[in-house]
C-alpha positions in Angstrom: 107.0 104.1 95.5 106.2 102.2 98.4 105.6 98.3 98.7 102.2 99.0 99.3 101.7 101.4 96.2 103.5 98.4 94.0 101.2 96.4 94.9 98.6 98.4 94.1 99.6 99.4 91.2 99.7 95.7 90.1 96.1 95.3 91.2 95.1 97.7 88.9 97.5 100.1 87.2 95.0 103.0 86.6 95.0 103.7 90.3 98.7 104.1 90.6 100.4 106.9 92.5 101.9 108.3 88.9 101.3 111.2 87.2 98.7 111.2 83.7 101.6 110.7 81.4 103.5 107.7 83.3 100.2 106.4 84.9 98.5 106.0 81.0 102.1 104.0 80.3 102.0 101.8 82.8 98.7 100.8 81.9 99.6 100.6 78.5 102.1 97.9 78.8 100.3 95.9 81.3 97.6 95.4 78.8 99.9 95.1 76.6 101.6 92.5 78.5 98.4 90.5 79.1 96.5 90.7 75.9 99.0 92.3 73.1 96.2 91.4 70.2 94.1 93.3 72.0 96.3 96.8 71.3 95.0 99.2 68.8 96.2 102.4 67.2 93.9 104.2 69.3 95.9 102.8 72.7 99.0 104.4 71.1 97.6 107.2 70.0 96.5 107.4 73.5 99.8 107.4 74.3 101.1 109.9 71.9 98.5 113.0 73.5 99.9 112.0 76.4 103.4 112.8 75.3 105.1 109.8 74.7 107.2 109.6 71.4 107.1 105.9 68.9 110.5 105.2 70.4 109.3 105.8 74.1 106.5 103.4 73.5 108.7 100.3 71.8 111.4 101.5 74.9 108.9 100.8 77.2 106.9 97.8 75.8 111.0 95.9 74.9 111.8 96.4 78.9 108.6 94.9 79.8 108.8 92.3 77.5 112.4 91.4 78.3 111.1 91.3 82.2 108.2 88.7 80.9 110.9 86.6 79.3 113.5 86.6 82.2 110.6 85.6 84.1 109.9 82.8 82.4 113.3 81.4 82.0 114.0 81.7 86.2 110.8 79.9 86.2 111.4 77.2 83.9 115.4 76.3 85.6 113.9 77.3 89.2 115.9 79.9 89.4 113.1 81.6 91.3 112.9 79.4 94.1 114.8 81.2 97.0 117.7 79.5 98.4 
């Protein structure tokens, strides 16, 4: 992916460059991300048709997760302020 089709997909994850499958993750966890009580079994069932297995799902939402919280600690000790 390109810079430009990051950004995009950032903007608004349905539109990214992806195929069905990785395209209906990515959108998963970004919701996710944002508004986790607004999940429901039908999200992850989503997920399922799509192909995605129970352990690729909690794969995908712990790396996402993990990248929220190293966020927030680089935040928090400035650690994102370049040098």
């Amino acid at each position: 992916m390109t810079d430009e089709d990051i950004q995009k997909t950032t903007q608004d994850p349905s539109k990214a460059s992806l195929d069905d499958k990785d395209r209906g993750m990515v959108v998963f966890v970004m919701n996710a991300i944002k508004k986790p009580n607004d999940v429901t079994q039908t999200d992850v069932d989503g997920l399922r048709s799509l192909g995605w297995t129970d352990n690729d799902i909690l794969d995908a939402m712990s790396h996402a997760a993990s990248m929220v919280s190293a966020s927030i600690l680089m935040k928090t000790f400035k650690m994102d302020i370049a040098c």
